[in-house]
Structures are given as C-alpha cells and as structure tokens.
C-alpha positions as CSV (number, residue, x, y, z in Angstrom):
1,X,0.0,0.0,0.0
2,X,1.1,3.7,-0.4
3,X,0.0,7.0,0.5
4,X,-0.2,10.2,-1.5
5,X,-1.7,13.7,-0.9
6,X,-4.4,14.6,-2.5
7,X,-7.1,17.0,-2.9
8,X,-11.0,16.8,-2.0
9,X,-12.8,17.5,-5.0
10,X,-16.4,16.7,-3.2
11,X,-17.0,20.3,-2.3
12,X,-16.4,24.3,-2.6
13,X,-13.8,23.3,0.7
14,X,-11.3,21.4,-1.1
15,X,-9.3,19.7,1.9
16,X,-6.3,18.2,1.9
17,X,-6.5,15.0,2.2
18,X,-4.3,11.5,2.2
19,X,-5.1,8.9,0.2
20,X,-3.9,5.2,0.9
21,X,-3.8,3.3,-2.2
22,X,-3.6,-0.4,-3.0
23,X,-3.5,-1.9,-6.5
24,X,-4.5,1.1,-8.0
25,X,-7.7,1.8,-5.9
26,X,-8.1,3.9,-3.0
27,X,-8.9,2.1,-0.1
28,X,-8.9,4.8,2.4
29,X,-9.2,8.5,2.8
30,X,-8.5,10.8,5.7
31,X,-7.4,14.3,6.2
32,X,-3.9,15.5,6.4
33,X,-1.9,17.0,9.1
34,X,0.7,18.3,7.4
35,X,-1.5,20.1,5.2
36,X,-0.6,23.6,6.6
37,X,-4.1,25.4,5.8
38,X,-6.4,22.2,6.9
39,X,-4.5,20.9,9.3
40,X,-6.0,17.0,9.0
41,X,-9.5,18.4,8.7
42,X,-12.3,16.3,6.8
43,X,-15.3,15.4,7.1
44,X,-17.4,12.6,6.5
45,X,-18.1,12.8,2.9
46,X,-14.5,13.4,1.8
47,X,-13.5,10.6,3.9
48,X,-15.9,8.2,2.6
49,X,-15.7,9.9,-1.5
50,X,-13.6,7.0,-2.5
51,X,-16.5,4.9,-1.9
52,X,-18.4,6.4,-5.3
53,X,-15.7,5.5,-7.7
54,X,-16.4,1.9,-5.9
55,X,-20.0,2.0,-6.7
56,X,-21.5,-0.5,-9.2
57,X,-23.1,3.4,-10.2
58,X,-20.7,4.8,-10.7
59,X,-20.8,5.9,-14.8
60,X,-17.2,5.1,-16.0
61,X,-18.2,5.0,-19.7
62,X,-20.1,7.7,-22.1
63,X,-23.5,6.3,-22.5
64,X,-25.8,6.9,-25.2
65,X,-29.7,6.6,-25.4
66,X,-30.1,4.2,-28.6
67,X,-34.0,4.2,-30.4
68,X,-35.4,1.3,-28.1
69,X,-34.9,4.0,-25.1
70,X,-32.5,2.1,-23.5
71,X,-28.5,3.1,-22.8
72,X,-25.7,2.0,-24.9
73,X,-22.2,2.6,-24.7
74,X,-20.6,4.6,-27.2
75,X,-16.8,5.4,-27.9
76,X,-15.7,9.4,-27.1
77,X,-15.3,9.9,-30.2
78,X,-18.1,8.7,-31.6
79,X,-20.1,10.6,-29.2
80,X,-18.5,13.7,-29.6
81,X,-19.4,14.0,-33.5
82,X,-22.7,12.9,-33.0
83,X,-23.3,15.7,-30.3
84,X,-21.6,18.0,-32.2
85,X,-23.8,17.2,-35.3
86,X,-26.7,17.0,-33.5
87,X,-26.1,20.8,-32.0
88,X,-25.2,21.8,-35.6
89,X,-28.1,21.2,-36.9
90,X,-30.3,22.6,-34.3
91,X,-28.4,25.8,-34.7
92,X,-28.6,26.5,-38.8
93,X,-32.7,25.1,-38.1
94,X,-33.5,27.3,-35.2
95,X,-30.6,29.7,-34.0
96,X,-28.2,30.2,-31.2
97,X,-30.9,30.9,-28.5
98,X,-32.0,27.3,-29.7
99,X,-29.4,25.5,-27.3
100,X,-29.1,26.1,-23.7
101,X,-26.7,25.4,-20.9
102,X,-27.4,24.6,-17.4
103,X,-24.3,24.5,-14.7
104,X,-25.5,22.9,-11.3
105,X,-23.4,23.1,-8.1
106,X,-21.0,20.8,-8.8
107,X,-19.9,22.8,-12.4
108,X,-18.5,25.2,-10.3
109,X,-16.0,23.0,-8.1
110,X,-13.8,22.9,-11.7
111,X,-12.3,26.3,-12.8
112,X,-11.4,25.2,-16.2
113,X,-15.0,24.0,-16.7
114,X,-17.1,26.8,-15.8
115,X,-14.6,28.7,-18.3
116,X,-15.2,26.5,-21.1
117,X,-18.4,26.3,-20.8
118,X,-19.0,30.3,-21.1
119,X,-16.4,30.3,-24.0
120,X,-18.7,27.4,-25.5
121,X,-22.0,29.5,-25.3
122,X,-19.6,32.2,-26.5
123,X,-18.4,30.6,-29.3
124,X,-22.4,29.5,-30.5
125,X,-23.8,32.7,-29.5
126,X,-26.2,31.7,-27.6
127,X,-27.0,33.6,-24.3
128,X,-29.6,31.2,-22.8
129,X,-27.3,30.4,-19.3
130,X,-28.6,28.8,-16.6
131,X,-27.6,27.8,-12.9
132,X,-28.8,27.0,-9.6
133,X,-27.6,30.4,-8.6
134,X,-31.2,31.5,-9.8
135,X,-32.9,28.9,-7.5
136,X,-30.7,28.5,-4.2
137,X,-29.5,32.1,-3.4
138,X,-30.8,34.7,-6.5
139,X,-30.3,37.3,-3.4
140,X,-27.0,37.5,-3.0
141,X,-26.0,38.9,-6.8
142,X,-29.0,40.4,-6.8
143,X,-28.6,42.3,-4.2
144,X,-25.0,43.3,-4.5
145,X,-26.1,44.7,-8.2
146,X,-28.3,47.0,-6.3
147,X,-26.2,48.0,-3.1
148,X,-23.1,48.7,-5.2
149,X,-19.3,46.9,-4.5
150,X,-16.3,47.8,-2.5
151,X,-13.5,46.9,-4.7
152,X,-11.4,45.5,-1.7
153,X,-13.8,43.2,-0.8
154,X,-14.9,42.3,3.1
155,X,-12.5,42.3,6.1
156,X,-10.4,39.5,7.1
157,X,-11.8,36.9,9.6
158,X,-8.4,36.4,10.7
159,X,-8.0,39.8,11.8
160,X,-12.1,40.1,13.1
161,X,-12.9,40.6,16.6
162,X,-17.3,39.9,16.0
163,X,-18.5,37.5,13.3
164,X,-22.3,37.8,12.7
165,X,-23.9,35.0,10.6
166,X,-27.4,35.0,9.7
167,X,-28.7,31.5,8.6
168,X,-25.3,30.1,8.2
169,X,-24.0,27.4,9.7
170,X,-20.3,27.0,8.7
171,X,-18.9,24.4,10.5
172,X,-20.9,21.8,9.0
173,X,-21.4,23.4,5.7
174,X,-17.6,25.5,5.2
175,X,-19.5,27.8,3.7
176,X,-20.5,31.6,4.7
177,X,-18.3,34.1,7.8
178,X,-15.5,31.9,8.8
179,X,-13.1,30.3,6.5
180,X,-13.5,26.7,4.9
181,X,-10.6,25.7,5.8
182,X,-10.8,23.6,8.9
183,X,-13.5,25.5,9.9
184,X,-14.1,24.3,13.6
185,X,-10.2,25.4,14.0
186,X,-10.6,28.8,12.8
187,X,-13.6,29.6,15.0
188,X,-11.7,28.1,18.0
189,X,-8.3,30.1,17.5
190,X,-10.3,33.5,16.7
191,X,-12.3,33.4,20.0
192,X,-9.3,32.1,22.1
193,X,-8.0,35.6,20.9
194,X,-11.4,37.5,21.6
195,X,-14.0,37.0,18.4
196,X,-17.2,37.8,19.6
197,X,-19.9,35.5,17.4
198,X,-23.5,35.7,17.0
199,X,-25.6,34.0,15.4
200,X,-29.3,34.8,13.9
201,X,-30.7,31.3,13.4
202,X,-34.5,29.7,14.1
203,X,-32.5,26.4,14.8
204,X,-29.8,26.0,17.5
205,X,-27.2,25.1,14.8
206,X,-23.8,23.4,15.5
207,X,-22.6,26.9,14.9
208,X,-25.4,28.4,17.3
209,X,-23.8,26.4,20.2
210,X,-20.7,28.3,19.7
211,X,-22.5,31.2,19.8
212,X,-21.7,34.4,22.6
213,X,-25.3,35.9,21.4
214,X,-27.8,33.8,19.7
215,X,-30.9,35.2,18.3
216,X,-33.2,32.3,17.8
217,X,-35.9,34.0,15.6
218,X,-38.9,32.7,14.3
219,X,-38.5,31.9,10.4
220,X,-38.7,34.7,7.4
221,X,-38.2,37.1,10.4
222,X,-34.5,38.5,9.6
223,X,-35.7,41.6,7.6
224,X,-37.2,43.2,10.7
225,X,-34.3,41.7,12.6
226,X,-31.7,43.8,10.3
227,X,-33.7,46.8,10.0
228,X,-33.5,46.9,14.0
229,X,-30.1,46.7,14.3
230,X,-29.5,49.0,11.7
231,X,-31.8,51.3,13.6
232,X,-29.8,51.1,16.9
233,X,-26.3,51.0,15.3
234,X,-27.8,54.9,13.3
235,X,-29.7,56.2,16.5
236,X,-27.1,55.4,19.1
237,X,-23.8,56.9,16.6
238,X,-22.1,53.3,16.4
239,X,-21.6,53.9,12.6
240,X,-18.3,54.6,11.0
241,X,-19.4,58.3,10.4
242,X,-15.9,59.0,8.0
243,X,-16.9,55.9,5.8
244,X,-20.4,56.7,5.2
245,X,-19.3,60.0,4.6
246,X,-16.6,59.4,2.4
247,X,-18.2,56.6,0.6
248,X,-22.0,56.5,0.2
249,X,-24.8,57.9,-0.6
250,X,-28.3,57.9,1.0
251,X,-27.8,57.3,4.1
252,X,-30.4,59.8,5.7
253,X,-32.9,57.9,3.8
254,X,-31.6,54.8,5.2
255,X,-31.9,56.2,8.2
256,X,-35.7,57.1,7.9
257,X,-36.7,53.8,6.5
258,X,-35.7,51.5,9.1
259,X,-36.6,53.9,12.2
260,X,-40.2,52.6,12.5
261,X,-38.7,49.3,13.3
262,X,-37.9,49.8,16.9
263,X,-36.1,46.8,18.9
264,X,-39.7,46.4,21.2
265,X,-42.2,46.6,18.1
266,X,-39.7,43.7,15.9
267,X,-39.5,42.1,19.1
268,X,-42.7,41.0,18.9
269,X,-42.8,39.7,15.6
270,X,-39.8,37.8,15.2
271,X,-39.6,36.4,18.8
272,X,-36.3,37.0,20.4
273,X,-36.0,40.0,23.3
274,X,-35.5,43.6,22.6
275,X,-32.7,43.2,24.8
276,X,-30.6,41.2,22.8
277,X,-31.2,42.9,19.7
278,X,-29.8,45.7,21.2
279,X,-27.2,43.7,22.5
280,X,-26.6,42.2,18.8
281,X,-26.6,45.0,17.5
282,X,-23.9,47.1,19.8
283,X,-21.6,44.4,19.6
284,X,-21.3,44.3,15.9
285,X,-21.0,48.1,15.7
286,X,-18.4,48.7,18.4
287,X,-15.9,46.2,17.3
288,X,-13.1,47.3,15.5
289,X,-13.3,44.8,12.4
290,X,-15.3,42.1,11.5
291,X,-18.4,40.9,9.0
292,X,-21.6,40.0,8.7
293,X,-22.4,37.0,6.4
294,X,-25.6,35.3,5.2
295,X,-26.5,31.8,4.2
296,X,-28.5,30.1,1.8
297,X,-31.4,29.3,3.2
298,X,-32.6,33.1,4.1
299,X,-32.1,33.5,1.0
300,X,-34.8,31.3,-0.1
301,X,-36.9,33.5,2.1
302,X,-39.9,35.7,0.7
303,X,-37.8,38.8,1.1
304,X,-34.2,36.8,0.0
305,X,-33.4,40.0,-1.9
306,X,-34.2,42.4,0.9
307,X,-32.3,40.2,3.7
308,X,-29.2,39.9,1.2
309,X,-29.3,43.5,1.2
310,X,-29.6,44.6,4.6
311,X,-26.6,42.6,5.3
312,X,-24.6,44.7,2.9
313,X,-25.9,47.4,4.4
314,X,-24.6,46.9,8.1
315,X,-21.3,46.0,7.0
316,X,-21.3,49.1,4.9
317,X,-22.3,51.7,7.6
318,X,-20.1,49.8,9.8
319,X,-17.2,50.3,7.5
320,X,-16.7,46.5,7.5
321,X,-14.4,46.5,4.0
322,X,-10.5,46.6,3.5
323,X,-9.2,49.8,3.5
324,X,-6.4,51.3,1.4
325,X,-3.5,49.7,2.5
326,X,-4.6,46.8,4.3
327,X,-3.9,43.6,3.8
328,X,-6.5,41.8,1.6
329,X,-6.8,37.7,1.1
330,X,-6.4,35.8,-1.3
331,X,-8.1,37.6,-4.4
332,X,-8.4,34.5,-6.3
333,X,-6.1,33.4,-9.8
334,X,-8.6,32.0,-11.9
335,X,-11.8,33.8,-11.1
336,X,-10.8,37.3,-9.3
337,X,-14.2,38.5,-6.9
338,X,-13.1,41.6,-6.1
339,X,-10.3,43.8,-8.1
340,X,-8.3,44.6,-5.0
341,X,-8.8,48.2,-5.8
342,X,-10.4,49.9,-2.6
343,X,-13.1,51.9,-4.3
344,X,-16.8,51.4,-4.6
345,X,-17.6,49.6,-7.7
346,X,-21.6,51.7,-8.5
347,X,-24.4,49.4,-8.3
348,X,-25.6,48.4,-11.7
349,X,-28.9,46.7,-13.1
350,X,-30.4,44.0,-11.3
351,X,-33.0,43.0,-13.1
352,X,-34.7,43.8,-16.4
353,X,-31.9,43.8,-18.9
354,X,-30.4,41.5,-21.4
355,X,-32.2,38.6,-22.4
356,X,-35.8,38.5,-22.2
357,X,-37.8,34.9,-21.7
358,X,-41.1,34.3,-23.7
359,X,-42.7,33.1,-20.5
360,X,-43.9,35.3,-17.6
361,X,-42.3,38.4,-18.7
362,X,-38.6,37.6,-17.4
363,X,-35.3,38.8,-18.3
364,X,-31.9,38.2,-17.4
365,X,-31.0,39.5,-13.9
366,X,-27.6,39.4,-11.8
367,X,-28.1,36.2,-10.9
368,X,-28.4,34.7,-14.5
369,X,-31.4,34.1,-16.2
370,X,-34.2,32.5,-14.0
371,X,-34.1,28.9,-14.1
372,X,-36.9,27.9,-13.0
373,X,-38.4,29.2,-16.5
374,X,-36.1,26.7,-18.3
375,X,-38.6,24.3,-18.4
376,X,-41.4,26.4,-19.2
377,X,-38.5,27.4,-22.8
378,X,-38.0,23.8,-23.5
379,X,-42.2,22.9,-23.3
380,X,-43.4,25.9,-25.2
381,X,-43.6,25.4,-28.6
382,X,-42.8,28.5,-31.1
383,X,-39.7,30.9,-32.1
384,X,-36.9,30.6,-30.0
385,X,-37.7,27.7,-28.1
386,X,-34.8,25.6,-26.6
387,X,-34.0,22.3,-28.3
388,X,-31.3,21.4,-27.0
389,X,-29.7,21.5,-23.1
390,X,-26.2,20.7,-22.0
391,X,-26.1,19.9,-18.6
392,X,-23.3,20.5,-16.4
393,X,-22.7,18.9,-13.1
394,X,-26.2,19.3,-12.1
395,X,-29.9,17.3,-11.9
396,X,-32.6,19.3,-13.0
397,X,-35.2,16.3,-12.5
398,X,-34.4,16.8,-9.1
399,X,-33.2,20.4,-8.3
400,X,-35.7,22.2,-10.7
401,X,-38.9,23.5,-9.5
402,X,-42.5,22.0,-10.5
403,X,-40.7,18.9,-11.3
404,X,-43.5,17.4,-13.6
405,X,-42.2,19.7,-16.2
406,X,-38.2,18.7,-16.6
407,X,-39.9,15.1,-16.2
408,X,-42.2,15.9,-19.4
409,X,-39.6,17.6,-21.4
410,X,-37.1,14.6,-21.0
411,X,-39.4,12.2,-22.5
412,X,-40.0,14.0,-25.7
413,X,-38.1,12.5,-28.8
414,X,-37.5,15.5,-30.6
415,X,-35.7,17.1,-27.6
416,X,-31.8,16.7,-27.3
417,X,-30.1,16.7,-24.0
418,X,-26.5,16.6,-23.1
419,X,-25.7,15.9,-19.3
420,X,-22.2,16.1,-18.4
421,X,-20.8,14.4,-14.6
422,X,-17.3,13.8,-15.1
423,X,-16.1,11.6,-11.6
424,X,-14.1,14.2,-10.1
425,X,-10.8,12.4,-9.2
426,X,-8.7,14.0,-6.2
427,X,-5.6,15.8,-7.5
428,X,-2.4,15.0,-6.5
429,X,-0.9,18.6,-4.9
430,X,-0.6,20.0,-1.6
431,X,-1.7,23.8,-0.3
432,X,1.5,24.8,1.3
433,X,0.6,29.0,2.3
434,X,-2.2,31.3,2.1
435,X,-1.4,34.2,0.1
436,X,-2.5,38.1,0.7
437,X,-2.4,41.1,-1.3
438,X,-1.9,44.2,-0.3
439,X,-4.1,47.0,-1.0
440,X,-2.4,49.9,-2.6
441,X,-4.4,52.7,-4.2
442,X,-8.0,54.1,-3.3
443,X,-10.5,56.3,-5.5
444,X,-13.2,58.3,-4.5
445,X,-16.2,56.7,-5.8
446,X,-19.7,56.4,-4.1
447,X,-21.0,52.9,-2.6
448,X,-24.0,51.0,-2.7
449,X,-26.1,54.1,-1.4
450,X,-25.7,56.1,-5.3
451,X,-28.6,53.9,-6.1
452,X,-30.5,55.0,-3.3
453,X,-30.5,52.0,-1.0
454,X,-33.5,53.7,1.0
455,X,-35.4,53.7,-2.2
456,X,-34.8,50.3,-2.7
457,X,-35.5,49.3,0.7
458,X,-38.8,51.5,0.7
459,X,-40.1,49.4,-2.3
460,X,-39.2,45.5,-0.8
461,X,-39.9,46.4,2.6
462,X,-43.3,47.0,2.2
463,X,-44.7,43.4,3.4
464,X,-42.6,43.3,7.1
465,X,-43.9,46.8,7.7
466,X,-46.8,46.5,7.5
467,X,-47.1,42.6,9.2
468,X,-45.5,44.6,12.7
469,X,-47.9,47.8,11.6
470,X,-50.8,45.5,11.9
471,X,-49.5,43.6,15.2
C-alpha cells in the first residue's frame, strides 16, 4: 500500500486529504496533518468519496440513449461527433438561442470547466445560461447589483474581533463568515483571541452552540431583525461616520426607512428579546473589524433580496471592508471577486436587462437568467424555443422546480439533451501558504447608497412593515 496527498474535490472546501492506495484503488481517505491550511481536517463525505468510484453506479463510460430508449455505450469519439452534429443542426434550423446550458453546483467546483463552458456559449452565441444560482441564493447577486461593490472586498476573519452569521452554519457546511478551511479550527483560535460571534438562526445550529449571542428568531423574520439593528447602530452613533461620509450615498434615507422598526415593536414579531437585539446590534457596531455573512437558506426567504441587502448594508455603515493599504486575502487566480482596488464599484442593473424569456415576462437579472423558467423554454412550442440542453454537473429532475415539467420535457423525442458528470478524481498537490495582497491605491467613488438603497428598501420592505404595523 502507499499513501499520496491529494485533494478533496467533493465540495467548494477542497481539503487536503491523504489517500492510501492499494493496486491502483483507493482504499482509504482521511485528512492531512501536514497540510498547513487544513490541518487534517475532513469530514465525513471526503473521507468516505472513495466509496463512489467503488460503486457498481458509478458511470465510467459515455452512454448513449439508442432508439429502443435504452442506454448503450458509445466510444468518445463517436459521441462527440454525433453531439456535435446534432447541435449543428439545431443551430442552422433554429438559431443560437435554440441551445441552452445549465451548470449545477458541482460545475463550479472545476475552474477550467465553468470557463469552457461560457467560452462554449460564447463561441455559438447563444445567451440562454442557466444555474442553480437563480434557484438556491438569487439574493446574494442580486442584491449586490443593487447595493453597489467595494473593490477591496470584506475584512479578514483572521484579523475580526465579531462575526455575525445570519442563517449560516459554517462548521458543517464551510460555507458563509469563517473560513472553509478547517473551519471548527478557525472559530476556535479566533475566540481564544477575543472574536465575539453571533448567530441569527431559528435552529440552534452546531454553529449556534458556539454562539456568545444567539438570536433564535422565528423563520422569514430576519428583515425586521436587520432593520433593527441598523436602527440602533444609526440612533445610538455606532456607525463609521468618516466611511459613510466618504463613501456613500443615501444614508439619511436609510436612516428614515428602518426607524419605525424599533427593537420592542420587531421584538414581537420575530420572537427574540429587545434586549438582545440591542445587544446584537452594539456588539457588531463597536468592534473594531469584523463581517456580517448570510447563508443560503434566508435566501430562499420571501424577502431573500431584501435580507441579502440589509446585510450589505450593516457592513457598509459599519465600514466593515478593507481599506487602502490593508492587507487583503487571497483575491483569487482564476476567477478574481473583487479587483483589490479599494473603491466602490456603483451598483448596476439587477434585473430587467439583457435577455428577455417568452414566458412570464422575465429577463436576465444578476443572478443569471431564472431557471426555474427553463422548463417552461424547452415545453413551449414557437420561435426561439430551446431544443437542445447541455447539462453540467447538475440534476434538473431533481433540483428544478414544479418537477413534472423537466420530467415531461425529458421524455419527448424531438428534444436533445447533453448531461455532463465527469467523476471528479482527487488531484495529487498540496496547499503549502495562504497568500494576501496588499491593498495599494484608493479612488473616491460612491457605494452601494448612489442607487439610493432607501429607495430600494422603501419598495421591498413593504410586506414586514406593514405585518408589525398590523401587530
């Protein structure tokens, strides 16, 4: 038997792991503890992942659907000419907004692939992209098109002294506030040197436990919860005046939006004391650096968009983003989130632009065009409707909505579908630092507010008003 390092290709986390080998199959899998960023972290999917390329299910050749409706197998070669033929002629029948793409969450654990893919549509002209962005967290683009960017992105959590996470639960998921790397670890050494955490969650979550302040609202109650805080951080001066100053725009209308949600009157609604709101709320403000994150789930929320967007909003008046000069992390080599530049990138359209649907009156937003509506493309019959759909690490059968309609429009024989899940094999490397950049230059440019945030606010908020208005 022998052991080599390897990579965990299972999630967005990619641990180091070890792998024990023995006549060319993995037999075992666990993390490594020489891995300097993971330090023998894993959890209990990497460390049974070897277990799928076991499976009897496991698809190790390209299949191909023959006329009797049955699978066959079919050489790569052979398969790629007949896709390719088959796209060919879809586009010279019906156009480039004939064929459609559809990247699910696994599409996005390969760099090279999500690439390809958009050079692909690029290359056909066709702009009919899809993701599970548009159906798992639409809020989060969404409402960073409307709030505006800062440049430098948010503030370290290595350097934080209060993490607030709203809905997230990072130390089972190593997603959302604290790094995914070993994320138990991280949360442990940042309070042994003084993090504060709280936590806004209806369930008492792993993370909750850890919690100094939990908030244990009642669900779809975090809107109120946010305008609250943001009402006690304005009326009490907790703000970083010189930031909102310097940097936005709106704020006095911010201001006057969220004063009629007093700690006592939310209290009430979202069940939690008016006491620890205020609480929350002070010790977010009067920490010297830290960030507020959301998770997925509230962003499945009636007011997802709203929620994203409040969250912005305290880090912004809080002055929660890397200033010129400061050390920044790791910006990224293939896909670069933020420029490093500490400016305000100005909010931009969110909705209503680009692409327009024939069904329901949508159109492309910042999320991507809106996949439930996919299947709604592919049924209706007339110009521009989709013929063909590659399918990219994803399952629409089961992650699209109103399932009865991906079931109906893969059973029809004049409909061509492509899905791609390439068995994600652990690399061989090892993660040996953590990079940072430095943040050199800064330009005057307005944030998030140049769109009038309390406009915005004034317009989504209307629903949680008036549900405390009426109580």
């Amino acid at each position: 038997m022998t052991e080599v390092t390897v990579i965990c290709r299972f999630c967005h986390a990619t641990c180091g792991m070890v792998a024990t080998l023995k006549d060319g199959r993995i037999t075992k899998l666990i993390g490594d503890r020489d891995n300097p960023m993971y330090t023998g972290y894993s959890c209990i999917k990497g460390r049974n992942y070897h277990e799928f390329h076991a499976s009897p299910d496991c698809i190790l050749k390209l299949l191909r659907r023959n006329a009797s409706g049955d699978f066959e197998r079919v050489i790569s070669s052979e398969a790629l000419a007949d896709i390719a033929a088959k796209t060919r002629s879809i586009l010279d029948l019906y156009g480039p907004r004939s064929v459609a793409m559809c990247g699910g969450t696994f599409s996005h654990f390969c760099p090279a692939g999500v690439m390809l893919r958009e050079a692909f549509m690029d290359a056909i002209g066709s702009p009919m992209r899809f993701s599970n962005a548009t159906i798992d967290q639409p809020g989060k683009p969404i409402s960073m098109a409307l709030h505006g960017k800062w440049g430098a992105g948010p503030q370290d959590f290595a350097e934080a002294d209060v993490c607030l996470l709203l809905g997230a639960n990072p130390l089972v998921s190593m997603w959302g506030g604290i790094p995914s790397f070993n994320p138990a670890q991280r949360l442990h050494e940042a309070r042994k040197r003084g993090l504060k955490l709280i936590v806004i969650d209806p369930r008492r979550s792993e993370t909750a436990r850890k919690a100094d302040l939990h908030l244990q609202c009642l669900p779809g109650q975090d809107v109120p919860l946010l305008a609250a805080m943001l009402r006690v951080i304005i009326e009490e001066g907790l703000y970083d005046q010189a930031f909102v100053e310097a940097e936005t725009d709106g704020f006095a209308q911010l201001r006057d939006t969220v004063a009629s949600f007093t700690p006592e009157r939310v209290a009430a609604v979202a069940g939690v004391s008016a006491e620890d709101i205020v609480a929350a709320a002070r010790s977010f403000a009067r920490a010297q650096r830290g960030n507020a994150t959301s998770g997925t789930g509230p962003s499945m929320a009636p007011h997802g968009v709203l929620m994203d967007y409040l969250v912005l909003a305290l880090n912004t008046i809080c002055g929660r983003w890397v200033k010129a000069g400061e050390r920044m992390p790791n910006q990224g080599v293939f896909f670069r989130q933020f420029s490093g530049v500490a400016r305000a990138d100005k909010p931009r359209s969110a909705t209503d632009f680009g692409e327009a649907l024939r069904v329901r009156g949508l159109t492309d937003t910042a999320a991507g065009l809106p996949t439930a509506a996919l299947a709604d493309e592919i049924l209706t019959p007339g110009e521009g409707q989709v013929r063909a759909l590659f399918v990219i690490g994803g399952n629409p059968l089961l992650s699209w909505p109103n399932q009865e309609k991906p079931v109906a429009h893969s059973s029809r024989s004049n409909y061509s579908s492509l899905s791609i899940r390439c068995s994600q094999l652990p690399l061989g490397m090892r993660i040996t630092s953590s990079d940072h950049a430095s943040v050199s230059s800064r330009r005057r440019s307005p944030l998030a507010t140049k769109a009038s945030p309390s406009m915005v606010c004034r317009s989504v908020t209307r629903s949680p008003m008036r549900s405390i208005n009426r109580r």
